[in-house]
C-alpha positions in Angstrom: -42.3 191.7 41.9 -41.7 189.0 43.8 -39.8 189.9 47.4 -37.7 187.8 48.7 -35.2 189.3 51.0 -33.3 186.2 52.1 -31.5 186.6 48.4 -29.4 188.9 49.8 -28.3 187.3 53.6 -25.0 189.5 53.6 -26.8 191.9 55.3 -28.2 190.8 58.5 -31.7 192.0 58.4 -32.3 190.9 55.0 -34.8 188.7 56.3 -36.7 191.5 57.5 -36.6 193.7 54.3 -39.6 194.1 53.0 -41.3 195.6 49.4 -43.6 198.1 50.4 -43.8 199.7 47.4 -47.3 199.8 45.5 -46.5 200.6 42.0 -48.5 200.7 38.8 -46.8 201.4 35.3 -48.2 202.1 31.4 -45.7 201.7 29.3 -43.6 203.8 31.0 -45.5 207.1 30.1 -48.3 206.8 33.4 -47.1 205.5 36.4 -49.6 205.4 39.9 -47.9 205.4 43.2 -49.5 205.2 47.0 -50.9 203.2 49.4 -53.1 200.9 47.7 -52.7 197.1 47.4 -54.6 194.5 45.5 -57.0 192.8 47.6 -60.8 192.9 48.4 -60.0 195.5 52.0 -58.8 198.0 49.9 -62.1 198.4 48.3 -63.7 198.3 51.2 -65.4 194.5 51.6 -63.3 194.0 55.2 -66.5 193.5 57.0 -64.3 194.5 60.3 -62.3 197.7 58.5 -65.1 198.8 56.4 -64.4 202.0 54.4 -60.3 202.4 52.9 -59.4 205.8 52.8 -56.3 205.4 50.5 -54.7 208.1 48.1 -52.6 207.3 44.9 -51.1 209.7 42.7 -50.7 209.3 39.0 -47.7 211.2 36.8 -47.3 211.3 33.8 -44.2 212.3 31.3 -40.5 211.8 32.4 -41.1 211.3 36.1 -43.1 208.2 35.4 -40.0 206.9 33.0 -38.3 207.6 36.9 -40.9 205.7 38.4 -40.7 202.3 35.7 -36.7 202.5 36.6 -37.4 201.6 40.1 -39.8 198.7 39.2 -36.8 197.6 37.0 -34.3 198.2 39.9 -36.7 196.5 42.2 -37.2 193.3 39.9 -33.6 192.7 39.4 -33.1 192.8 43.2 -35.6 190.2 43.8 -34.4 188.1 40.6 -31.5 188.9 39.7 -32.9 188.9 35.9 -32.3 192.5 34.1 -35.0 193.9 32.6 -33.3 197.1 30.7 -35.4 196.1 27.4 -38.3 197.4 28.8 -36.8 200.8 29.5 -38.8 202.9 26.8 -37.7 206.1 25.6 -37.9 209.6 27.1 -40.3 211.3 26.2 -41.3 215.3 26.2 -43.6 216.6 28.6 -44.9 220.3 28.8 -45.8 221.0 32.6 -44.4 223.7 35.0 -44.8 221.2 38.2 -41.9 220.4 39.7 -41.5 216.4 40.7 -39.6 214.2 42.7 -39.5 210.5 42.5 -38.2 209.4 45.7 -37.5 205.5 45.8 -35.9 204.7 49.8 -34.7 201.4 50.8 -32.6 199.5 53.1 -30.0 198.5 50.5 -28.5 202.2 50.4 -25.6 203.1 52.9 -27.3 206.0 53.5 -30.5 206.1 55.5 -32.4 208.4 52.6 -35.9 207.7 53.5 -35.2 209.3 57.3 -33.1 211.8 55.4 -35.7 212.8 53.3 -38.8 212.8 55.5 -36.5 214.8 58.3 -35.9 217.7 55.9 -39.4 218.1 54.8 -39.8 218.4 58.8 -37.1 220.9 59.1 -38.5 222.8 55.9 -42.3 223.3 57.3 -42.5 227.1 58.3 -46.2 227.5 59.2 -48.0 224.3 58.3 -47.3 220.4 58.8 -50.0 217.8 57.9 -49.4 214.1 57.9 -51.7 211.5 57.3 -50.6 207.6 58.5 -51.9 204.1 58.7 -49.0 203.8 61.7 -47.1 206.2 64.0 -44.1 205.3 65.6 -41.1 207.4 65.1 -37.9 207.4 66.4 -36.4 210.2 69.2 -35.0 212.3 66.0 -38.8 212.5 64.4 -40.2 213.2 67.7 -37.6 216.1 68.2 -38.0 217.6 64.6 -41.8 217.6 65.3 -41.6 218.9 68.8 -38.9 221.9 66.8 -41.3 222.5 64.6 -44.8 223.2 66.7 -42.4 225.5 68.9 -41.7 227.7 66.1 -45.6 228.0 65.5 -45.9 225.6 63.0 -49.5 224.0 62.9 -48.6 220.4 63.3 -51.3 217.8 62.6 -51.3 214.0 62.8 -53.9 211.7 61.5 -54.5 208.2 62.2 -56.9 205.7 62.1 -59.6 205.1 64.6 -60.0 201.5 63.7 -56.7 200.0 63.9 -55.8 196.8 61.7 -52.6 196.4 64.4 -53.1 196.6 67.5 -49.8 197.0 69.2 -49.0 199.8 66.6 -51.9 201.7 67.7 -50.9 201.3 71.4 -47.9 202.3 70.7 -48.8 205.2 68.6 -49.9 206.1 72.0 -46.9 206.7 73.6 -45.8 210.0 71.5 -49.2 211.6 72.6 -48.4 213.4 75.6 -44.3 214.7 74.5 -45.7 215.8 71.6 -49.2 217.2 72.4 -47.5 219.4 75.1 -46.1 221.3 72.4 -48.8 221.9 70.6 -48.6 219.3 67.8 -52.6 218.2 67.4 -53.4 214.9 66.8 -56.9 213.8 65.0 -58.1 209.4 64.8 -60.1 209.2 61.0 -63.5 207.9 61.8 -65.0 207.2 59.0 -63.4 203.6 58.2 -59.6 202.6 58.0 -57.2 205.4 57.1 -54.5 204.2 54.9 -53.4 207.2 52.9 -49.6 208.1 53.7 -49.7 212.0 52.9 -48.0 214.9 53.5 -48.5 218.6 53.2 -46.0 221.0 54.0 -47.1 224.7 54.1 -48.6 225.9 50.9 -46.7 224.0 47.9 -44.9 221.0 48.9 -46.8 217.3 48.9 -45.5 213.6 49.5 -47.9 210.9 48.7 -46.1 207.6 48.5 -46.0 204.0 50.7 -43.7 205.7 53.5 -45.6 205.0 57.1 -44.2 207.2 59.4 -42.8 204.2 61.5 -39.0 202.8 61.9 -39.9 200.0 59.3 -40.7 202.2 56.4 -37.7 204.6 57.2 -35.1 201.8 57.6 -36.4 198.4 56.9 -38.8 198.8 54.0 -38.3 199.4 50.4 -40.6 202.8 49.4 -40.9 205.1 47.2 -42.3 208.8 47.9 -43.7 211.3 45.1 -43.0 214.9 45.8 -44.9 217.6 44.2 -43.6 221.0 44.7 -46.7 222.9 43.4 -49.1 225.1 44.9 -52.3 224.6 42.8 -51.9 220.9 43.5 -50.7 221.3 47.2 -54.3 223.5 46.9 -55.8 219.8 46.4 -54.4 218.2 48.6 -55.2 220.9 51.3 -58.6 220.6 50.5 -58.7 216.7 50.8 -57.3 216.4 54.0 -59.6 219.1 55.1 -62.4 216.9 54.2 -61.4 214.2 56.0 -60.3 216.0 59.4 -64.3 216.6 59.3 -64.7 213.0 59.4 -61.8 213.3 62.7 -62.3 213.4 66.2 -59.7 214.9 68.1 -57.0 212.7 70.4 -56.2 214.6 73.6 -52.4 214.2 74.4 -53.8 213.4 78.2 -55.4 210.3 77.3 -52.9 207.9 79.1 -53.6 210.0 82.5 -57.3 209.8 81.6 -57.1 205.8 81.2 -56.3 203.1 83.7 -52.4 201.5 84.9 -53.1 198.4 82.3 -53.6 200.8 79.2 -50.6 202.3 80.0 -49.0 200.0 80.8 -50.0 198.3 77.2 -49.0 201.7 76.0 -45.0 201.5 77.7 -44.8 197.9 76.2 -46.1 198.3 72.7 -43.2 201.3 72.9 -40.8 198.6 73.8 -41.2 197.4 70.6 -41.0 200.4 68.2 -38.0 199.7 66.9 -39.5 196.5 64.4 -43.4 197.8 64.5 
């Protein structure tokens, strides 16, 4: 799909809409959805980013009919051209997972990806993993994290160690100390450049999608999220995020009183900028 936002200039930040959306569909009956691109980093030959950790999820049966739909959608909002021939029949499925396709974007009234993302916050009773490229929420996030850790929620946060943005990861800095104060427990991935966008809420609910947990992907970007509500494959995912928090060293939410008055104040001007990083 080719993006081009400036097709639609009655809204004013159509220029800034952007298709984050990393689809792959078979003939409407498999359908792959995450955070890998085409391109030679995200098999790893970025001499400076080395290793991608990435994660895609595949479905199969009617929700990947739901997830063809949005690459229709998606292709008549770039070209204005319908492709409703290529909608291919429903077909039946035998499987007792429950699943969500979960497109987001900016051309909704409603804000459904921050929606979405704040209720699986709210929902969380006694565990809260998520795994991002890029971390720079807004005051609402914050708060609903900060809620959850107070009532005893184990609250983790992985990021990169190796940033490909700079000024993201500075920023990303910023949420350390209001949010480690509370007990949420942030991890950097060590082993390469961590691009999965995963998240696990207690013992049966997953998201794996495109959504960074940043104000672009909640209000700028097109995305679409996948959520799982099962608890043999929320097993899985347990166990794979497991695996790579032993590839994590931990972040202490005192680093900006550990580091000198030009890293923080780096830190308080990347911040500036959260709104558009």
């Amino acid at each position: 799909v080719a993006f081009d936002g400036s097709r639609h200039p009655g809204n004013r930040f159509s220029l800034n809409f952007r298709n984050h959306r990393k689809i792959v569909v078979v003939d409407g009956q498999c359908a792959w959805v995450g955070g890998l691109n085409i391109g030679r980093e995200y098999v790893g030959m970025d001499p400076e980013l080395g290793h991608w950790r990435d994660t895609h999820v595949c479905v199969k049966g009617p929700a990947a009919l739901a997830v063809q739909t949005v690459v229709i959608e998606d292709w008549l909002w770039a070209s204005g051209e319908s492709l409703e021939r290529l909608i291919c029949e429903p077909i039946s499925w035998e499987s007792n997972q429950s699943v969500l396709v979960a497109p987001t974007s900016p051309a909704s009234n409603i804000e459904t990806c921050t929606l979405l993302f704040m209720e699986l916050i709210r929902q969380s009773q006694h565990r809260l993993w998520i795994a991002s490229p890029y971390f720079v929420p807004d005051e609402q996030f914050v708060s609903q994290l900060q809620l959850a850790a107070i009532r005893g929620v184990d609250v983790r946060i992985m990021l990169p160690s190796r940033p490909d943005h700079r000024l993201v990861q500075l920023a990303s800095y910023a949420y350390l100390k209001p949010l480690g104060d509370v007990g949420v427990k942030f991890f950097r991935y060590t082993c390469g450049f961590l691009h999965q966008k995963v998240v696990l809420i207690d013992d049966s609910l997953s998201s794996i999608g495109s959504v960074n947990f940043d104000n672009r992907s909640f209000r700028l970007n097109f995305e679409i999220s996948i959520l799982i509500n099962d608890k043999a494959f929320a097993q899985e995912i347990s166990r794979m995020l497991e695996e790579d928090f032993q590839h994590c060293k931990p972040i202490s939410h005192n680093l900006l009183t550990q580091r000198g008055a030009m890293f923080n104040l780096a830190v308080r001007t990347a911040k500036l900028l959260a709104p558009v990083l």
